[in-house]
N, C-alpha and C positions, 0 to 999 in steps of 0.2 A: 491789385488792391481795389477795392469797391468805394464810393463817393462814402463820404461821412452820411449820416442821416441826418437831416432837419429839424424832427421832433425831439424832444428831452424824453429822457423816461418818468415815470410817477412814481414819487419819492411819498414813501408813506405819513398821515399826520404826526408832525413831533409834539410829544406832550410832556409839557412840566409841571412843576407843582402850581407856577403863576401864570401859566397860559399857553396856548396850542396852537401850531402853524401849519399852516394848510395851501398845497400848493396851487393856484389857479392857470387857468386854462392860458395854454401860449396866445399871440397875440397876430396881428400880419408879422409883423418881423419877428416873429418866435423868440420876442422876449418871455420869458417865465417869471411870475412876479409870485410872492407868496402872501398870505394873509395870515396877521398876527390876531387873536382871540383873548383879550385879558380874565381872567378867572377876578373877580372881586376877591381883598382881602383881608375891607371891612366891612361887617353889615354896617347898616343906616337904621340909628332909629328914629323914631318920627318923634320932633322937636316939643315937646311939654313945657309951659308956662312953667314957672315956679308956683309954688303957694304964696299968697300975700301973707304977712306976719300979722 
């Protein structure tokens, strides 16, 4: 039997409808951490006074 290998493999981006994870570079102790990408699910509109009566 051969030693395990060290490195992780590269797990392709997962994509949803509200946001995409991505996996980042191992670390010294070959932790694998991922990163989370939120997709907006509301526009913003820009704030307008009201009319004065």
């Amino acid at each position: 039997m051969s030693a395990p290998s060290k490195s992780r493999p590269k797990v392709p981006d997962g994509k949803s409808k509200f946001f995409t994870t991505k996996q980042k570079a191992a670390n010294e102790k070959g932790f694998v951490g991922y990163e989370t990408v939120w997709v907006e699910m509301q526009k913003v509109a820009p704030y307008k006074t009201p009319k004065r009566p």
